[in-house]
PLY file of the C-alpha trace (Angstrom):
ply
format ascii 1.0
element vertex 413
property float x
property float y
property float z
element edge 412
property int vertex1
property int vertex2
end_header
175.51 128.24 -64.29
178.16 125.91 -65.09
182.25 126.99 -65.76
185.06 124.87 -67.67
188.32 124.76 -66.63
191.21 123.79 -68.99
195.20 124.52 -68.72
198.17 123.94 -71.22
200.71 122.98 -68.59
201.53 122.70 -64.62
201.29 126.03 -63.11
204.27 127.23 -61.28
204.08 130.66 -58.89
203.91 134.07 -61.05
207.19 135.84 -61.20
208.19 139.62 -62.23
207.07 140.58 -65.52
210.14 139.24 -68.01
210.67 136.41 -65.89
210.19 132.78 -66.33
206.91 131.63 -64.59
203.29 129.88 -65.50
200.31 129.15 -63.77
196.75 126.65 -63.67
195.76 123.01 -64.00
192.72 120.61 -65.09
191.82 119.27 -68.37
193.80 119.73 -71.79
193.74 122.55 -74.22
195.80 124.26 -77.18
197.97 126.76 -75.96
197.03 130.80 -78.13
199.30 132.96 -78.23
199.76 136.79 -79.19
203.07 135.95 -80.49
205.21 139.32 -80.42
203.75 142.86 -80.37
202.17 143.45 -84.30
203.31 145.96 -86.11
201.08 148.57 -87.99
199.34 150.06 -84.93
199.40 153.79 -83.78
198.24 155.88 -81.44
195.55 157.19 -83.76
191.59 157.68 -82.79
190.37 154.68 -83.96
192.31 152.74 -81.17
189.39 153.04 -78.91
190.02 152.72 -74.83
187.45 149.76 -73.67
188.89 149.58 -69.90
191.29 150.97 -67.51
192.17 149.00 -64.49
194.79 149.59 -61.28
196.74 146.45 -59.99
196.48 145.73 -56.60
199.42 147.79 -55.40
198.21 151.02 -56.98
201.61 151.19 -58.75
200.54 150.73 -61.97
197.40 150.43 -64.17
196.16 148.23 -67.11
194.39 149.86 -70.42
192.33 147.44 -72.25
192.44 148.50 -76.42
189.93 147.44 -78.72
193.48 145.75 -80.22
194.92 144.72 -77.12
196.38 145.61 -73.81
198.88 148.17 -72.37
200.69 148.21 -69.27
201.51 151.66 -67.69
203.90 152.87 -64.21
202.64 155.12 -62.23
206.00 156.76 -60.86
207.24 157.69 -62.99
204.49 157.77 -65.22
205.68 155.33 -68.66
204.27 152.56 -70.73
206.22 149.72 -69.69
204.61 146.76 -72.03
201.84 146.04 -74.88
200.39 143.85 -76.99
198.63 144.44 -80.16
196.93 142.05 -82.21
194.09 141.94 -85.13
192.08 139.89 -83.42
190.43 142.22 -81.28
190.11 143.70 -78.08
190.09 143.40 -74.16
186.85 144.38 -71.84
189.10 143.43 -68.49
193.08 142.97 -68.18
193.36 141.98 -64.52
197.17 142.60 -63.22
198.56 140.28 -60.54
201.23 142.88 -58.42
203.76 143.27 -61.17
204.51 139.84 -62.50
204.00 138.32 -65.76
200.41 136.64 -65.09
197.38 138.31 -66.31
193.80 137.24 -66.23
192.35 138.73 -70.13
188.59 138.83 -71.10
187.97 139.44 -74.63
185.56 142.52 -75.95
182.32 141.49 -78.02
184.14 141.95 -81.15
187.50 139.82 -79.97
187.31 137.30 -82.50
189.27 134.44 -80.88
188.95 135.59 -77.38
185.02 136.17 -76.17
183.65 137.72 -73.28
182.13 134.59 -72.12
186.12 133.22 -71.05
188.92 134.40 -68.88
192.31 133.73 -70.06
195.27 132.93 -67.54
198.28 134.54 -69.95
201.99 134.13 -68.87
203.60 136.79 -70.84
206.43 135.55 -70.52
206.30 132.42 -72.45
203.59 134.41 -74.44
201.03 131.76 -74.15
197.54 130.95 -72.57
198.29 128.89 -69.59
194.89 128.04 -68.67
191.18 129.45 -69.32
187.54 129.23 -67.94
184.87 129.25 -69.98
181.18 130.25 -69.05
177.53 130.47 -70.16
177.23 134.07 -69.63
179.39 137.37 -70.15
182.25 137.31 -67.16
181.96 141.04 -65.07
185.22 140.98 -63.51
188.07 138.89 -62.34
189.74 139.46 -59.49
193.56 137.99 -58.75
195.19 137.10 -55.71
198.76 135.68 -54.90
196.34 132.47 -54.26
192.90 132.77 -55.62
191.13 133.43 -58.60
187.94 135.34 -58.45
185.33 135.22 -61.43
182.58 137.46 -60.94
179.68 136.87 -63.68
175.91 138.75 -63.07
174.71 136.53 -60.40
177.38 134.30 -58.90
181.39 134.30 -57.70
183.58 131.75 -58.90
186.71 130.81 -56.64
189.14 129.20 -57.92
192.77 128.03 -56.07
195.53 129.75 -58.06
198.32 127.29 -57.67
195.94 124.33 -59.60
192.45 125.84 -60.77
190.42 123.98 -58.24
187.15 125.85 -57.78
187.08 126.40 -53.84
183.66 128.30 -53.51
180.46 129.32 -55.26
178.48 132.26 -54.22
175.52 133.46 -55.32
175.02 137.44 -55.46
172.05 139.82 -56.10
172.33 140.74 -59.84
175.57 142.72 -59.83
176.07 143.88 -63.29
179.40 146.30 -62.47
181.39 143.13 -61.46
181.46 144.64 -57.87
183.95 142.37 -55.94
187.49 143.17 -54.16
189.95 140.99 -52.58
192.41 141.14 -49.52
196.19 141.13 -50.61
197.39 140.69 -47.05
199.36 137.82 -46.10
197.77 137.36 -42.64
194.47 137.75 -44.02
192.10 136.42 -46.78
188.93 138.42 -47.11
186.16 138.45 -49.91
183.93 141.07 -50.31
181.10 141.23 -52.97
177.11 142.23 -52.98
175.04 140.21 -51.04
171.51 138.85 -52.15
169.47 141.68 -50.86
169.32 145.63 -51.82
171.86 147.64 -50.31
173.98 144.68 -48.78
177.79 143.89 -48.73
178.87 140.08 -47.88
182.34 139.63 -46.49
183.81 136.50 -46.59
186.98 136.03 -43.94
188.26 133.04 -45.70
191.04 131.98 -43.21
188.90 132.37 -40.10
185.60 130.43 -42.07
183.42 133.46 -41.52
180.76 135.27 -43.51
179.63 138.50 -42.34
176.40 140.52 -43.68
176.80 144.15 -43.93
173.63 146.61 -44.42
175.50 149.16 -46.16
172.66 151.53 -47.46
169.25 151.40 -48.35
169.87 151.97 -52.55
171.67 149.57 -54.38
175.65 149.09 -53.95
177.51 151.40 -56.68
181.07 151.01 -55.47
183.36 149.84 -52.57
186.71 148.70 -51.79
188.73 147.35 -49.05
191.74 147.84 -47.22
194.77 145.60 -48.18
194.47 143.85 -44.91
190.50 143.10 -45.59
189.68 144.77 -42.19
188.03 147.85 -43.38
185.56 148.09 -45.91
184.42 151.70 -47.71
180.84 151.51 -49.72
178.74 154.07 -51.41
175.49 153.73 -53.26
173.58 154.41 -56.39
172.63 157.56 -54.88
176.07 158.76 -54.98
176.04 161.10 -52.16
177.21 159.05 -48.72
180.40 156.95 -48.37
180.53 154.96 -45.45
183.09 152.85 -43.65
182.66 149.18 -41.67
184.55 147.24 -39.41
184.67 144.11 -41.70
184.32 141.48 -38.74
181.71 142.76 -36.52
179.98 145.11 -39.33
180.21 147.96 -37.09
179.57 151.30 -39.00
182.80 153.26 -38.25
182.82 156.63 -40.24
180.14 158.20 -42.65
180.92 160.93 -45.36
179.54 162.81 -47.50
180.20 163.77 -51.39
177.28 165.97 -51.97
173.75 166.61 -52.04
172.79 165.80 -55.62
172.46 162.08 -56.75
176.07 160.75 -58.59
177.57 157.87 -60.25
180.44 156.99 -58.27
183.17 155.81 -60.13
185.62 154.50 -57.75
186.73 154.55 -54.01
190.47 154.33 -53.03
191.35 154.11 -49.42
195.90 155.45 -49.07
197.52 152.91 -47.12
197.79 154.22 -43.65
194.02 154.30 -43.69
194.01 157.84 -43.30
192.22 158.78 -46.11
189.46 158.45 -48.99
189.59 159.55 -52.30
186.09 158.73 -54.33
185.90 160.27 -58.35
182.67 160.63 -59.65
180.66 161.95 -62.87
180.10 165.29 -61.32
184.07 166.32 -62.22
185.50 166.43 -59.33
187.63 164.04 -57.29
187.31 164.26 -53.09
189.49 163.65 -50.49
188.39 162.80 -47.07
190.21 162.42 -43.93
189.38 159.64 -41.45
189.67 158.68 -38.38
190.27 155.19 -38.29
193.23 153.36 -38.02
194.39 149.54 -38.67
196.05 149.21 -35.29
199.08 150.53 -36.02
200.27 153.69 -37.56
200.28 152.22 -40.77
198.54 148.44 -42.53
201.93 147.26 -43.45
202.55 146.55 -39.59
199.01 145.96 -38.31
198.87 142.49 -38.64
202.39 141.44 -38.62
201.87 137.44 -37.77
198.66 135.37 -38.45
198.38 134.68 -34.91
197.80 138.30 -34.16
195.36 138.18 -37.26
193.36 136.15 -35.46
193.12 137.57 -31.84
192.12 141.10 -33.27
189.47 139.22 -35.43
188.51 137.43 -32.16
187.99 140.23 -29.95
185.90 143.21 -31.09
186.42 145.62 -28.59
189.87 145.72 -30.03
188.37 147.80 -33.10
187.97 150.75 -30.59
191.47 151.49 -31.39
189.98 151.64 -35.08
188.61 155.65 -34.37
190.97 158.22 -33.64
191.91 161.88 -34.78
193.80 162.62 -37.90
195.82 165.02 -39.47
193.62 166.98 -40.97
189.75 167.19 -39.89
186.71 167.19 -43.06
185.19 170.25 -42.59
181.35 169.82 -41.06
178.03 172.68 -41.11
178.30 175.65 -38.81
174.88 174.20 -37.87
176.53 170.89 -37.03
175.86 171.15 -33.23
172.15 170.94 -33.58
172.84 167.04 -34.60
169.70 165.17 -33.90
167.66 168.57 -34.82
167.98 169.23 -38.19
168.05 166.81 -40.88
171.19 164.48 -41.29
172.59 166.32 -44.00
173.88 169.47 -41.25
175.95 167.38 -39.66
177.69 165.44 -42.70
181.56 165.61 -43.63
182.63 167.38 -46.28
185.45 166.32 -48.14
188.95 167.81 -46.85
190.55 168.63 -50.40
189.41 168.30 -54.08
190.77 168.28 -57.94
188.57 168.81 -60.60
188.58 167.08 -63.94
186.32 167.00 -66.94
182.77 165.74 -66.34
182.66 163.88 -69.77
184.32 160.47 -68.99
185.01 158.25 -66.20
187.94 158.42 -64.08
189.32 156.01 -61.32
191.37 157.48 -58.58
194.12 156.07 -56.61
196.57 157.31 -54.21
200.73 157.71 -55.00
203.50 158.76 -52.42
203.80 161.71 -50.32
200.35 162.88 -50.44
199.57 162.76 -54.20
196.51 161.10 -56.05
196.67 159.65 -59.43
193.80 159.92 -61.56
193.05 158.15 -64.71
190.37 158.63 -67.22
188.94 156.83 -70.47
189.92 159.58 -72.41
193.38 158.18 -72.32
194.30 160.92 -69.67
196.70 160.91 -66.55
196.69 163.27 -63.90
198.97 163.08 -60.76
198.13 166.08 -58.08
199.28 166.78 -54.67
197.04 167.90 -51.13
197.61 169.71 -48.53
197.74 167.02 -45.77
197.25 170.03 -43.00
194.62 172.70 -44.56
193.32 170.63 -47.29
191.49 172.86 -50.02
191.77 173.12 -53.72
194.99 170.04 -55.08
198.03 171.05 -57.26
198.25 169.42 -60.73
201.72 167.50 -60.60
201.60 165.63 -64.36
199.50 165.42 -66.60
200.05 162.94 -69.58
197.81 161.79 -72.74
198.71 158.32 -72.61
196.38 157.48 -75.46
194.95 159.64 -78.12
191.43 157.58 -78.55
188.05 158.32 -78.26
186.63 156.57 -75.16
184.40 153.95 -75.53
180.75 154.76 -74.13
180.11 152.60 -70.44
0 1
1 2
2 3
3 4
4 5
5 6
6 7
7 8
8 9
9 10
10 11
11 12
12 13
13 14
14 15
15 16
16 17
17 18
18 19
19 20
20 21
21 22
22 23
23 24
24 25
25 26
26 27
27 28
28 29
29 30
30 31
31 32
32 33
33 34
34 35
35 36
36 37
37 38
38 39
39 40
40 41
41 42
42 43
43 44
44 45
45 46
46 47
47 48
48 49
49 50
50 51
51 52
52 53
53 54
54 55
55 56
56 57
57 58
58 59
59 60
60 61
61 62
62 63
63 64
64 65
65 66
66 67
67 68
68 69
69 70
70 71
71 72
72 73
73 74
74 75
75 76
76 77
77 78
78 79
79 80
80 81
81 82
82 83
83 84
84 85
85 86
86 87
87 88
88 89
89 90
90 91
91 92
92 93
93 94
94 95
95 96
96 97
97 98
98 99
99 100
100 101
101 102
102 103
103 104
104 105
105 106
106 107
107 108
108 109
109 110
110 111
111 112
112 113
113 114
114 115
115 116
116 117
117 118
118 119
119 120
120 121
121 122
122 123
123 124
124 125
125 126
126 127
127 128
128 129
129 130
130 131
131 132
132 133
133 134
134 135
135 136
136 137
137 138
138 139
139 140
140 141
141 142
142 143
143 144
144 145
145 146
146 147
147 148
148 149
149 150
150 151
151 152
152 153
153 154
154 155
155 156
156 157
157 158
158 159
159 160
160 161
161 162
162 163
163 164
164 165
165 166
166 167
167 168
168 169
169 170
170 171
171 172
172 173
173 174
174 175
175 176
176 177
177 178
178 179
179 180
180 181
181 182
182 183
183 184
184 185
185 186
186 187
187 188
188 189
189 190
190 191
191 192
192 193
193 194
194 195
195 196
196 197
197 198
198 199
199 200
200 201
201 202
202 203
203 204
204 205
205 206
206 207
207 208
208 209
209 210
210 211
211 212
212 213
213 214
214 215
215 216
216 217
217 218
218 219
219 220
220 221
221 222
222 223
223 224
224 225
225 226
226 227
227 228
228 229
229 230
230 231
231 232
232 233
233 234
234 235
235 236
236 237
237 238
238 239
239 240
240 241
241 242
242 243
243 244
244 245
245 246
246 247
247 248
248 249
249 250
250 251
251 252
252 253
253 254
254 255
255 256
256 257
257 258
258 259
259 260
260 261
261 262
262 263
263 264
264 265
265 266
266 267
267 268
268 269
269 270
270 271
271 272
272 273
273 274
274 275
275 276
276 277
277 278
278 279
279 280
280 281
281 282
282 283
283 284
284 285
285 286
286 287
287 288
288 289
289 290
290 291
291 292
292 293
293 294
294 295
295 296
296 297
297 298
298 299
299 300
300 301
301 302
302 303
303 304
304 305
305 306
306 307
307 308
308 309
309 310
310 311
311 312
312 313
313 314
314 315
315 316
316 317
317 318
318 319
319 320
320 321
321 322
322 323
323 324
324 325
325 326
326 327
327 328
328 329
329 330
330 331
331 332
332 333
333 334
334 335
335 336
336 337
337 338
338 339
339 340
340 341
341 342
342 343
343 344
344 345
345 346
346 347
347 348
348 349
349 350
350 351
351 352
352 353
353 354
354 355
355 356
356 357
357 358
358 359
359 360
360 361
361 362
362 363
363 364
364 365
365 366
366 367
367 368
368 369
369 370
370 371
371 372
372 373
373 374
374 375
375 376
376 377
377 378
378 379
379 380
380 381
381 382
382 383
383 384
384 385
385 386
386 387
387 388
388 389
389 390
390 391
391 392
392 393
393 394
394 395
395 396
396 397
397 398
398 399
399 400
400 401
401 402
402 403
403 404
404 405
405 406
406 407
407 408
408 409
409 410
410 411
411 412
């Protein structure tokens, strides 16, 4: 599988959305542009919803349109950009933080943009800054302050952000979702994506040189994410009912949880930023909290890692990760028959999930934690949901919000 790389202009570093910025470098091509937002469009049902993704912050989330892209805040909950255009639709808008870089991947019936080519858009200038073009559908693309991550069936692209260099190849076991997350710590730079055999998670620790092979589960990987430091890694697999979480250096199985008994299609995994808990929506309606007991370090991953230097002495010494397990707030709740462990089968000693919210069965939702103990939820029915736990007794969440952000019909997965 070969990619092209080509770029309008030098690429400067991404700014805030509305600011002046660009971004790539290699060969020449003609600039496209949307131009301004058309006119002529409406909220009406046949503006079908082809994607929804977060940004890497959790602060906001992306809605790809079969005529465009939006661009929606969190807290407060508002559309804060979009662009419409007749040419068709987007399968993946990829956010960088909040600036004014995107990475776009046309729908099947995107006429000038197809799904065989990521776009690098400044929205700003309202141009293409640079694009790579493939022999094959792309899956995902993933978008870090320095690296650009193309993800097609069977192999990782990685490109340098600041001039479209590609940095490293890797081949993957056929990986039709697009599974692949990124690091957005500045101390660290971790990769994690399926590995070539069933049931396996490779980590790549690109500022210590490192690979690391993880034997997540015996099914096939559905779903997992990373902390923002890299250093915890959360996994779950076809079968939908266990969610387990590694120590991303040594591969050291930290915490194991469990969603329920019948198989599931997990939808997505979000870990809050203390690391203190799990939130995991599936397509049996209902969206889980867990609480666990590991910790970055510190009291919170903003401070864990607070010079590379320190990075790399944690990374260097495993026995530090015993500071990884401790108690939390709240405790999942466990069988009554959970002190026969080692007796009775696996599943009576398991950890429930400490609070739940339940939403319609009929779409697919991805989950995300706010402030102050609240969850945001959104769906491909154009739905927004913000709720609230109980951080002490867990239980049954409180419906905060609730918006329609876009009356469509979803379109099927």
């Amino acid at each position: 599988m070969t990619s092209t790389v080509s770029t309008s202009r030098e690429i400067l570093p991404p700014g805030p959305f509305g600011s002046p910025n660009a971004g790539a470098s290699a060969s020449a091509s003609a600039s496209a542009s949307f131009g301004h937002p058309q006119t002529g469009f409406s909220d009406v049902d046949e503006i079908e919803l082809i994607s929804v993704s977060w940004n890497q912050d959790y602060g906001c989330f992306a809605a790809g349109t079969s005529c465009g892209f939006r661009i929606y805040n969190c807290e407060p909950f508002k559309e804060t950009f979009r662009r419409d255009l007749k040419s068709g639709g987007f399968r993946i808008v990829e956010m960088l933080f909040r600036c004014n870089i995107l990475a776009l991947v046309g729908a099947g019936d995107n006429s000038q943009y197809p799904p065989t080519k990521v776009i690098i858009w400044d929205d700003h200038q309202s141009r293409c800054i640079g694009e790579f073009a493939f022999r094959s559908d792309v899956r995902s693309v993933k978008l870090s302050r320095d690296r650009i991550v193309v993800v097609l069936e069977h192999k990782i692209y990685v490109y340098s952000f600041v001039d479209l260099k590609l940095l490293h190849q890797i081949e993957t076991l056929a990986n039709p979702r697009g599974l692949c997350c990124l690091s957005h710590h500045s101390s660290t730079s971790v990769l994690a994506c399926p590995g070539l055999q069933r049931g396996q998670v490779r980590i790549e620790h690109f500022g210590l040189n490192m690979i690391k092979l993880i034997n997540a589960h015996d099914s096939h990987i559905a779903c997992f994410t990373l902390t923002l430091d890299g250093l915890l890694l959360a996994t779950a697999s076809t079968r939908g009912t266990l969610i387990r979480i590694f120590n991303t250096v040594d591969g050291t199985r930290l915490q194991e949880v469990r969603r329920g008994v019948d198989r599931a299609e997990i939808y997505s995994i979000a870990l809050s930023p203390n690391v203190q808990w799990l939130a995991v929506a599936s397509d049996k309606g209902t969206v889980h909290i867990f609480s666990l007991r590991v910790r970055v370090v510190g009291e919170d991953s903003s401070s864990s890692l607070s010079t590379p230097s320190q990075s790399t002495e944690l990374l260097n010494h495993s026995s530090s990760f015993d500071t990884l397990i401790s108690p939390s707030t709240g405790a999942n709740p466990g069988s009554s028959l959970s002190f026969m462990r080692g007796v009775l089968p696996k599943y009576f000693s398991s950890e429930w999930s400490f609070a739940q919210f339940h939403i319609p069965e009929v779409t697919h939702f991805i989950a995300a934690f706010g402030s102050q103990n609240t969850v945001v939820i959104v769906g491909m029915d154009g739905s927004f949901y913000r709720c609230s736990f109980d951080p002490v007794h867990g239980g049954e969440m409180l419906q905060q919000e609730y918006v329609r952000f876009l009356k469509t019909v979803s379109r099927p997965r």
